[in-house]
Backbone as JSON Lines, residues from 0, in Angstrom:
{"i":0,"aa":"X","n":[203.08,28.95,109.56],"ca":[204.21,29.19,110.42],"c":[205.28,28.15,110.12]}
{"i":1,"aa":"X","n":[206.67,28.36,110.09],"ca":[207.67,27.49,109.84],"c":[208.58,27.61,111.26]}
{"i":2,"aa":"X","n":[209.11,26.85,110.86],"ca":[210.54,26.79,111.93],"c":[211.38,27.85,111.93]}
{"i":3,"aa":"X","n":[212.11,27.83,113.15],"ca":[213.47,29.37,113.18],"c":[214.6,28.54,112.05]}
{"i":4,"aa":"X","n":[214.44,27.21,111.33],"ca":[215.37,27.04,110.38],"c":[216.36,25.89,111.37]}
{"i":5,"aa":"X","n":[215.98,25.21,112.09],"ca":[216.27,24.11,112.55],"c":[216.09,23.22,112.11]}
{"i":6,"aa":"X","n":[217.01,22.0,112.01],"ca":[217.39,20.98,110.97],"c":[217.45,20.03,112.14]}
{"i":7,"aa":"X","n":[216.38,19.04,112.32],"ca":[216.84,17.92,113.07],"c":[217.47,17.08,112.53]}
{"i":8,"aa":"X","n":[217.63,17.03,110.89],"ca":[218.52,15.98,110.3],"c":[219.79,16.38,110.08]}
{"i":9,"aa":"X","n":[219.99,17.39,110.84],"ca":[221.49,17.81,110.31],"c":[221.68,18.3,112.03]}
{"i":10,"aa":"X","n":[220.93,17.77,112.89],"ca":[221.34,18.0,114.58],"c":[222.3,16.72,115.15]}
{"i":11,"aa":"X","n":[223.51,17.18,115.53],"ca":[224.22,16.23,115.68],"c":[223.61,14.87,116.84]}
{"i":12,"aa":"X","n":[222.92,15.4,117.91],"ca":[222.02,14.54,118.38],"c":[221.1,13.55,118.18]}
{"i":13,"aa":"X","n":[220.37,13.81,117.21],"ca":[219.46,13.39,116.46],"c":[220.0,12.12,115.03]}
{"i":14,"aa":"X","n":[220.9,13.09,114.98],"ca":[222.08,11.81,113.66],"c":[222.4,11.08,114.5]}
{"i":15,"aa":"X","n":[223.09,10.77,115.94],"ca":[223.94,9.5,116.42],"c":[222.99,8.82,116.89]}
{"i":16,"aa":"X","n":[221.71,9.12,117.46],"ca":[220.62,8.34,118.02],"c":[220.31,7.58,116.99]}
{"i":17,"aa":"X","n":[219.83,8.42,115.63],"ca":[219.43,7.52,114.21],"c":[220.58,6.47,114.56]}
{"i":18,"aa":"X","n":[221.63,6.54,113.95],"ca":[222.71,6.11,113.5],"c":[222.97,4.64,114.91]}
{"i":19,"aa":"X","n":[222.9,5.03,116.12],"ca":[223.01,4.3,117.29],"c":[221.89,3.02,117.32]}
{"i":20,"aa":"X","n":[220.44,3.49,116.43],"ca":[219.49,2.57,117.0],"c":[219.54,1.42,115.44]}
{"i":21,"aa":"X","n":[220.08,1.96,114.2],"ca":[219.66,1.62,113.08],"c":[221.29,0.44,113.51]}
{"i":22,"aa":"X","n":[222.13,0.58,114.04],"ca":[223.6,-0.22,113.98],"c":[222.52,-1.24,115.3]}
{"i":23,"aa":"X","n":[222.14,-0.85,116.03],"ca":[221.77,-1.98,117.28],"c":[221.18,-2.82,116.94]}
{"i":24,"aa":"X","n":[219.75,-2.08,116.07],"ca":[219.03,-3.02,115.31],"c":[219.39,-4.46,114.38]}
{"i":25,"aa":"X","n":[220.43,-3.71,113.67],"ca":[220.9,-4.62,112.42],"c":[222.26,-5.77,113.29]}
{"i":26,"aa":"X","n":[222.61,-5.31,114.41],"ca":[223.39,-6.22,115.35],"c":[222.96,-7.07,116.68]}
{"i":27,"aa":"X","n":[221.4,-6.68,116.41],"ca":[220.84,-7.25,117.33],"c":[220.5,-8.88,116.49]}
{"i":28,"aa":"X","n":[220.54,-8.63,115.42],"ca":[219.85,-10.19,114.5],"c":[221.39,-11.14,114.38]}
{"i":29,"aa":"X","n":[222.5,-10.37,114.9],"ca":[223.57,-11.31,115.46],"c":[223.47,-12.21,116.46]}
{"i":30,"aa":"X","n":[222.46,-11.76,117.52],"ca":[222.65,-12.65,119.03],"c":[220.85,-12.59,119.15]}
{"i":31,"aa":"X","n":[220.08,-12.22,118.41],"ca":[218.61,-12.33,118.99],"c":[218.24,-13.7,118.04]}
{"i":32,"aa":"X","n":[218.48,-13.79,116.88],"ca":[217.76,-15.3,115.75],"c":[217.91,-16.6,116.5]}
{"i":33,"aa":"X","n":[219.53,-16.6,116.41],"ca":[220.17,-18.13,116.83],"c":[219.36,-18.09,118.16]}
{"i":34,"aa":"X","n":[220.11,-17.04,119.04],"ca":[220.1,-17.11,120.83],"c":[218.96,-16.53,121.24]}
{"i":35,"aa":"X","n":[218.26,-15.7,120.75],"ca":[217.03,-15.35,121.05],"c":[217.34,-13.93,122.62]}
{"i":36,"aa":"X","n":[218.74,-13.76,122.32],"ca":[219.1,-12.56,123.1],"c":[218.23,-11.14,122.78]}
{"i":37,"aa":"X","n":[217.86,-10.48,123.9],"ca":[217.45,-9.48,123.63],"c":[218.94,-8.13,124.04]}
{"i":38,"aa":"X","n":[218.76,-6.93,123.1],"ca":[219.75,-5.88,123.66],"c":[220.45,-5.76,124.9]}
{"i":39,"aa":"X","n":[219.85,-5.26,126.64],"ca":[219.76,-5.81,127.45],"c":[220.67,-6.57,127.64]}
{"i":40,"aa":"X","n":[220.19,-8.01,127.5],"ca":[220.5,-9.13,127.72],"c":[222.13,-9.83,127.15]}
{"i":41,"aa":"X","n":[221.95,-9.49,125.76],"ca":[223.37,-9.63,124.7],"c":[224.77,-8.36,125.74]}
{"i":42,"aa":"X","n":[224.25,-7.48,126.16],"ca":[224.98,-6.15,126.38],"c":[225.65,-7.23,128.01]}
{"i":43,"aa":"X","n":[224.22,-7.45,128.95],"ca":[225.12,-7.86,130.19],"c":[225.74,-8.89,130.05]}
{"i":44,"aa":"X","n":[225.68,-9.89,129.03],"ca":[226.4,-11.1,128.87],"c":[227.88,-10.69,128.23]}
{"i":45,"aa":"X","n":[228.47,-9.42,127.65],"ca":[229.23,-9.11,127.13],"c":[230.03,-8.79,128.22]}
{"i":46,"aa":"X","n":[229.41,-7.6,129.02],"ca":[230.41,-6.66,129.74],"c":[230.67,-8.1,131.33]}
{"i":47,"aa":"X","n":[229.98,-8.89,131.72],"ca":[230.4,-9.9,132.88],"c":[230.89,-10.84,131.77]}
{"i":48,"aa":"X","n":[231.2,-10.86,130.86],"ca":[232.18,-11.89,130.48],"c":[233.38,-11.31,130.53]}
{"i":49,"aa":"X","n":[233.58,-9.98,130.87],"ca":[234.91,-9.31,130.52],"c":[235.79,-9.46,131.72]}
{"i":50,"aa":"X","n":[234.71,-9.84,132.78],"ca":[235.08,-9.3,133.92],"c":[234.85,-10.94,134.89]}
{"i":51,"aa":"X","n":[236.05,-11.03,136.03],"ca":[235.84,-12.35,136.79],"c":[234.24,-12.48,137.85]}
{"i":52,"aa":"X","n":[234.0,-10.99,138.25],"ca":[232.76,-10.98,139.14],"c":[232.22,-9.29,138.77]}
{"i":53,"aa":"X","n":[231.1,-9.27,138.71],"ca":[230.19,-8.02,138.84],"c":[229.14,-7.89,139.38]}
{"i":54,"aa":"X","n":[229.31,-6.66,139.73],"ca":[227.45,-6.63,141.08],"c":[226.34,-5.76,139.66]}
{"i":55,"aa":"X","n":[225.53,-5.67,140.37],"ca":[224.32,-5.13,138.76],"c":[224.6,-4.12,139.12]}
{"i":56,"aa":"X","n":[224.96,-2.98,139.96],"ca":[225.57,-1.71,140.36],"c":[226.71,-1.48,138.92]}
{"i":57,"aa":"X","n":[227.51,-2.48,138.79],"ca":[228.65,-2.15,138.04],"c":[228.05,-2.46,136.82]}
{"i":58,"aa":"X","n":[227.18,-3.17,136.32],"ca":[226.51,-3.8,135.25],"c":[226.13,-2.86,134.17]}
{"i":59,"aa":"X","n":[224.99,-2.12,135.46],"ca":[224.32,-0.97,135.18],"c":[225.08,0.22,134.55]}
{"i":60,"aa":"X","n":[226.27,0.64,135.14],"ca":[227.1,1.35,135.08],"c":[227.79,1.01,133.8]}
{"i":61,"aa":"X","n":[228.23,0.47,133.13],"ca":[228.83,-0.28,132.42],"c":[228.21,-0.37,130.98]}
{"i":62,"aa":"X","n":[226.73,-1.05,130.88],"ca":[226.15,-0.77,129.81],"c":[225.02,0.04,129.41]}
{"i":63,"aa":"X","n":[224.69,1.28,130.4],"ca":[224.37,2.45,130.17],"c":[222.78,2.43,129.81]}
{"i":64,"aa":"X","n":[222.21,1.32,130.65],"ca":[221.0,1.06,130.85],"c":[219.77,1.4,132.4]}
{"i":65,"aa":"X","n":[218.67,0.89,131.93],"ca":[218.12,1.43,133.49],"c":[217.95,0.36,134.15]}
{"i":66,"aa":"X","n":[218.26,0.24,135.69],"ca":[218.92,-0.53,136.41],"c":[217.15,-2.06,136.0]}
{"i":67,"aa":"X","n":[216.37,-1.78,136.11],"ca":[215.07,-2.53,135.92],"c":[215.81,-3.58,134.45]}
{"i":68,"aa":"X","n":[216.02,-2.88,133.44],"ca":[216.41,-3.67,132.29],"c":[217.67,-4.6,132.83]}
{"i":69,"aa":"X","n":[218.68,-4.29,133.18],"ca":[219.56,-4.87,134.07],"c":[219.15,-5.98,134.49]}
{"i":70,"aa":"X","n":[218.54,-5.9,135.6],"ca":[218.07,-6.98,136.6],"c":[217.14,-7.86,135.71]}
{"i":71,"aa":"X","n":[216.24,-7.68,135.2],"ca":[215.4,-8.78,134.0],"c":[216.6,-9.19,132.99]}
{"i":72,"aa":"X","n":[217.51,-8.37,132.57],"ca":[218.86,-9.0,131.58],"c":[219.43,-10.54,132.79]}
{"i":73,"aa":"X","n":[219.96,-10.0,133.87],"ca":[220.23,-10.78,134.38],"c":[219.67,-12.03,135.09]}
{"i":74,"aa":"X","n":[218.5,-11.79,135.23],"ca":[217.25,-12.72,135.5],"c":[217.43,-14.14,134.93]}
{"i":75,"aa":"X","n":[217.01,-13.5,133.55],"ca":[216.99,-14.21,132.11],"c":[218.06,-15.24,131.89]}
{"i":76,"aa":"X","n":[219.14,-14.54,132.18],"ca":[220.51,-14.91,131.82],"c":[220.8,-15.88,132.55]}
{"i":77,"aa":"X","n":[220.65,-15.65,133.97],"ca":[220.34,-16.85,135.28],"c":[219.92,-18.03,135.33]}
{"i":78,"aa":"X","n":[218.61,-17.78,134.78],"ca":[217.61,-18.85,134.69],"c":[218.14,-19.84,133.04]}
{"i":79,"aa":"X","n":[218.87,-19.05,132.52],"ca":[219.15,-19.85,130.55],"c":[220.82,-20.58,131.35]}
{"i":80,"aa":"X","n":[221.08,-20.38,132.78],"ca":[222.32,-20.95,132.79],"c":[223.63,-20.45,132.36]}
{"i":81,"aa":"X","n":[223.33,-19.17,131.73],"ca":[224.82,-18.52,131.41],"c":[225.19,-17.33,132.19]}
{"i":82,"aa":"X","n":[224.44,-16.99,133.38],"ca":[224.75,-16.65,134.7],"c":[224.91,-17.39,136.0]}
{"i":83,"aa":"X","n":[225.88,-16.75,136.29],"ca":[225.48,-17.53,138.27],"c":[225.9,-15.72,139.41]}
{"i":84,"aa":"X","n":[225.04,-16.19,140.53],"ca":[224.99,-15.35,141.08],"c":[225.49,-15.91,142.37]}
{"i":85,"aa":"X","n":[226.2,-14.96,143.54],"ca":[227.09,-15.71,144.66],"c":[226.81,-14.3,145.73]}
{"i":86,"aa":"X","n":[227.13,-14.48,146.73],"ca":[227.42,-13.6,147.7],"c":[228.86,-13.26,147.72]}
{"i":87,"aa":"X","n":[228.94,-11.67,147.94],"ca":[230.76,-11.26,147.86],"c":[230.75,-11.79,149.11]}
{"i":88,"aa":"X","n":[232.17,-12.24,149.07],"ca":[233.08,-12.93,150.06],"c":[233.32,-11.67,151.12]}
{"i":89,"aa":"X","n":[233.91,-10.3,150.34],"ca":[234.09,-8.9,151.46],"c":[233.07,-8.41,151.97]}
{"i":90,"aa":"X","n":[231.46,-8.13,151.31],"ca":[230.14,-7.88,151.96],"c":[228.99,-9.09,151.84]}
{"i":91,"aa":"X","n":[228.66,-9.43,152.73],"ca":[227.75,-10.52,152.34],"c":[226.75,-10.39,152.19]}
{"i":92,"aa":"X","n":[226.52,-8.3,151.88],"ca":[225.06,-7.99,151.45],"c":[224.88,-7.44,150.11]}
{"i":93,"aa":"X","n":[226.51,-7.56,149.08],"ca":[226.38,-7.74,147.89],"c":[226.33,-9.17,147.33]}
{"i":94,"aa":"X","n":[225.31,-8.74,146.06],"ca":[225.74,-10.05,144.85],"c":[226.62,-9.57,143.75]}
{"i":95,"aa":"X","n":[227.5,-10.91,143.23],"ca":[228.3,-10.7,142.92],"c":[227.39,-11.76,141.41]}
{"i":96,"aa":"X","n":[227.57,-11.37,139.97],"ca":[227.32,-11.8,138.93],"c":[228.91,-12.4,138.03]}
{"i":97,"aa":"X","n":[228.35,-13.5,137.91],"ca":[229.73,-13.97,137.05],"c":[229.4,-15.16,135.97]}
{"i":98,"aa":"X","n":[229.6,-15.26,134.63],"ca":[229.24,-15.82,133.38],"c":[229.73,-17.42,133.84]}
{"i":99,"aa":"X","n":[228.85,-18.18,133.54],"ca":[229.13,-19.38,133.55],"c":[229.83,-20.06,132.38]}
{"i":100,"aa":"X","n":[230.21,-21.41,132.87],"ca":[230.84,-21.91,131.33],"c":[230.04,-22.16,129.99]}
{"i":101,"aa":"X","n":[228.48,-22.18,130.54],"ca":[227.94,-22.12,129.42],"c":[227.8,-21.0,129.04]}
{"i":102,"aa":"X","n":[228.09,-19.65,129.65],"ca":[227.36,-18.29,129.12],"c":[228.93,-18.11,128.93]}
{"i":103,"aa":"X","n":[230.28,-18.42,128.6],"ca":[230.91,-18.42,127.88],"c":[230.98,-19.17,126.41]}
{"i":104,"aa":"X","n":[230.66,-19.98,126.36],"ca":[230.46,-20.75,125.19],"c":[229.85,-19.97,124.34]}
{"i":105,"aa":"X","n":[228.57,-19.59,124.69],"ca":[227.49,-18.98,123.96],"c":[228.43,-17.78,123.3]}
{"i":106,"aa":"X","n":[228.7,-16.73,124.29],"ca":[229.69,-15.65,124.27],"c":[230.84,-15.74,123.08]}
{"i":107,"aa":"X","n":[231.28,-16.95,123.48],"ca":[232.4,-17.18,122.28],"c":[231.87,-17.77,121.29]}
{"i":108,"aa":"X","n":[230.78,-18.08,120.89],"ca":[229.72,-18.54,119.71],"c":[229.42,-17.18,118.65]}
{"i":109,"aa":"X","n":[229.35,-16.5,119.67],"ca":[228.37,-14.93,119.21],"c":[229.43,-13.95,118.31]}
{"i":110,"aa":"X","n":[230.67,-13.94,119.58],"ca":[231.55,-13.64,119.17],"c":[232.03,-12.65,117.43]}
{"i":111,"aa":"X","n":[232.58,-14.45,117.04],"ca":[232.61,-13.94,115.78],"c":[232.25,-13.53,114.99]}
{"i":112,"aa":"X","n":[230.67,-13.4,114.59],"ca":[229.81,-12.61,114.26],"c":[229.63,-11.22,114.29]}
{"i":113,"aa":"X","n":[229.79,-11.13,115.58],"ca":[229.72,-9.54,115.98],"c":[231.29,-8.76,115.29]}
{"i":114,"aa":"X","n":[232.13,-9.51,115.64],"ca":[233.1,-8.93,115.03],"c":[233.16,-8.92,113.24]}
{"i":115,"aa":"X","n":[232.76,-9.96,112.92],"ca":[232.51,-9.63,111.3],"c":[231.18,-9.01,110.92]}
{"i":116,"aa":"X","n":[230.2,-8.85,111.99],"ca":[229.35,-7.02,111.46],"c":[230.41,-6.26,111.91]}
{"i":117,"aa":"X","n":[231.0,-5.98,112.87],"ca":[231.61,-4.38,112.87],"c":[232.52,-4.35,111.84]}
{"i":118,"aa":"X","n":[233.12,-5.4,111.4],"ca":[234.34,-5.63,110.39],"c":[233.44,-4.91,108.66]}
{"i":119,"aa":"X","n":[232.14,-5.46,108.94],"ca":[231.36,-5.04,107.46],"c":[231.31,-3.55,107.82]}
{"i":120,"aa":"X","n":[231.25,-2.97,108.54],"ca":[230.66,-1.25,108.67],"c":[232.0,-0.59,108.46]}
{"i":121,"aa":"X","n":[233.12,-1.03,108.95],"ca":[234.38,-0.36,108.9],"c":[234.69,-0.31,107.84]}
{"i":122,"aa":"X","n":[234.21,-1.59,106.83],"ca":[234.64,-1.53,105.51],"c":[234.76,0.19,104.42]}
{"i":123,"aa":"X","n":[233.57,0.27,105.35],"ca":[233.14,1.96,104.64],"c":[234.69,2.87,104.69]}
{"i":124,"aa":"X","n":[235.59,2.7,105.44],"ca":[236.58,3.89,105.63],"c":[238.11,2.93,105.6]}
{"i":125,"aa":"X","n":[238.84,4.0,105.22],"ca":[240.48,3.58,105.26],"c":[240.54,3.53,106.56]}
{"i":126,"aa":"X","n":[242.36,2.94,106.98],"ca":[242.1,3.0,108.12],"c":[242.74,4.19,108.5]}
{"i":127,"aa":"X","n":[243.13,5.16,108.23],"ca":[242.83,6.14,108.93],"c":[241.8,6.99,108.75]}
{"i":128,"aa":"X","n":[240.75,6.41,107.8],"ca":[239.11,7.36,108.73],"c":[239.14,6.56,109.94]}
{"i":129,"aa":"X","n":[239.45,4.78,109.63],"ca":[238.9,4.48,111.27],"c":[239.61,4.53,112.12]}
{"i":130,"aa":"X","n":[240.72,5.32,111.92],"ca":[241.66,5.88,113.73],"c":[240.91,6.77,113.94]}
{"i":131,"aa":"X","n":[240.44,7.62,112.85],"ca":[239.95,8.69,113.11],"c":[238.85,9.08,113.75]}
{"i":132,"aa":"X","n":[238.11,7.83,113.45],"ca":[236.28,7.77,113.89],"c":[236.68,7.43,115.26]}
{"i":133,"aa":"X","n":[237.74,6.71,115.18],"ca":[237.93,6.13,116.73],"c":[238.43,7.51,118.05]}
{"i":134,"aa":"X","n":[239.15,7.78,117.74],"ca":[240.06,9.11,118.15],"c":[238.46,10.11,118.29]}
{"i":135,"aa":"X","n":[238.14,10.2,117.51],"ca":[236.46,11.13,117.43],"c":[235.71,10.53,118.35]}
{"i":136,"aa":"X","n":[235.6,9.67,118.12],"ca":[234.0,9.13,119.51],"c":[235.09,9.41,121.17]}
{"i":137,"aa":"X","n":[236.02,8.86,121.34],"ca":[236.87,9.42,121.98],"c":[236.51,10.42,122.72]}
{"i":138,"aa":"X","n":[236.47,11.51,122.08],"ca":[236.56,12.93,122.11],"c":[235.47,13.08,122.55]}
{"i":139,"aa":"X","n":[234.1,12.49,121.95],"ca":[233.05,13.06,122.34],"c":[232.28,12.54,123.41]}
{"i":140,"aa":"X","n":[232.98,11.28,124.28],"ca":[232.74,10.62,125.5],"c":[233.3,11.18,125.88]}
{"i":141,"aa":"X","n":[234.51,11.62,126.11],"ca":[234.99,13.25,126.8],"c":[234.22,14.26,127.14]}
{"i":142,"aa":"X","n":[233.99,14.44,126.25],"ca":[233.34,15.78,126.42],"c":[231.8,15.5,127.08]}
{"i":143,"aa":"X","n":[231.15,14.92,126.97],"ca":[229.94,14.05,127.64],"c":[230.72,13.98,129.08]}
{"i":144,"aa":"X","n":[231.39,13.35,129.51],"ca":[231.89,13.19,130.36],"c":[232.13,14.45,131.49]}
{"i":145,"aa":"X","n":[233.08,15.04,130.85],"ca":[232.84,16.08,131.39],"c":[231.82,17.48,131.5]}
{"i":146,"aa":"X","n":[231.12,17.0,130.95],"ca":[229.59,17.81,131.12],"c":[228.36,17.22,131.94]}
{"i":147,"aa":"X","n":[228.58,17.34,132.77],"ca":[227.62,16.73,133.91],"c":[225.84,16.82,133.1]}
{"i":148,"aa":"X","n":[226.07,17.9,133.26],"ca":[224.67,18.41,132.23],"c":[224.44,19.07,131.35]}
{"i":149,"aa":"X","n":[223.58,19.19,130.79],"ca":[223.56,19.7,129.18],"c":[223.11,21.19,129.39]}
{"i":150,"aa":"X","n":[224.18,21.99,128.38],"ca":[224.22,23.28,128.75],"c":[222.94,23.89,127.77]}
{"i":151,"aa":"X","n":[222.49,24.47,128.73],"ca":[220.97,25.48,128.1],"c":[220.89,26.65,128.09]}
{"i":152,"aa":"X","n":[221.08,27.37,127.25],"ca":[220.98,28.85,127.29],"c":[219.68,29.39,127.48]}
{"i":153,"aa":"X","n":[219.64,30.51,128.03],"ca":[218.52,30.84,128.22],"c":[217.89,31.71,127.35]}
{"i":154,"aa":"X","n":[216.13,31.47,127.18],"ca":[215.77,32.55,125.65],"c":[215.6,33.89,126.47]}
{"i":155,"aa":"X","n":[215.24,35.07,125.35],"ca":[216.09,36.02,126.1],"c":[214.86,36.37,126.94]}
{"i":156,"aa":"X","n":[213.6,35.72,126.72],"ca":[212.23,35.88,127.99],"c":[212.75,35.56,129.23]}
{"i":157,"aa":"X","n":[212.85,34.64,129.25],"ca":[213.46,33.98,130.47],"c":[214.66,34.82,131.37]}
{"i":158,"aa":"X","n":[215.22,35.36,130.13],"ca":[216.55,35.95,130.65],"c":[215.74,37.31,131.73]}
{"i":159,"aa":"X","n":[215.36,37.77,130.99],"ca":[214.81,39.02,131.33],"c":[213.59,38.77,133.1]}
{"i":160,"aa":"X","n":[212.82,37.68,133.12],"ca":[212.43,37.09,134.01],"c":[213.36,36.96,135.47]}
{"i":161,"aa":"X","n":[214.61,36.95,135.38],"ca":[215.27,36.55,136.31],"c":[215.74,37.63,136.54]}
């Protein structure tokens, strides 16, 4: 028995996941050797450095993780000193997360690195493939976006079932 002729290597799903875990991997030995950052961890130190205060609500939200990885990212981060954690001043039954001066340092250590891997991958295209790639992912967080959920057609058993 074979397949109906389905190509998971040619499924656009299946290519950005490859493509998503093989770029994390090879950018994870940016901030995991020296700093001993894990994914996680490198991701919440990025997005609360961007920002003056964040609750792990927004964290979570932000770097597209499950809220458990979050909270151990930030744990970690706490306890290494390049977090501090406070009570909001408007609810005093949120916490509020905000990068310390050492978890800036580090941040601006890491920095340049990260930008000269993405600088090596871009190398691959002119720059207008990379408006283009850019303008494209764009598009397809759009469209994610506006698709709450993933559309499933029904086989025609099923169809007939209902």
């Amino acid at each position: 028995m074979t397949s109906s002729g389905f190509n998971l290597s040619e499924f656009l799903p299946y290519k950005l996941s490859v493509l998503s875990s093989r770029v994390t991997k090879m950018l994870s030995k940016v901030y995991s050797e020296e700093y001993g950052f894990s994914t996680p961890e490198w991701r919440v130190l990025v997005h609360v450095a961007r920002r003056e205060k964040m609750s792990v609500r927004e964290i979570h939200d932000s770097v597209y993780l499950e809220k458990p990885s979050v909270s151990r990212a930030v744990a970690k981060l706490e306890q290494a000193g390049l977090l501090a954690k406070s009570t909001c001043d408007a609810d005093h039954r949120l916490v509020e997360i905000e990068i310390t001066d050492a978890g800036l340092k580090v941040f601006n250590a890491i920095v340049p690195d990260a930008l000269s891997f993405e600088a090596a991958l871009l190398e691959a295209f002119t720059l207008k493939e990379r408006q283009d790639l850019h303008h494209l992912l764009l598009r397809l967080q759009d469209a994610l976006d506006r698709q709450a959920e993933p559309v499933v057609q029904q086989s025609p058993k099923s169809r007939a079932d209902t």
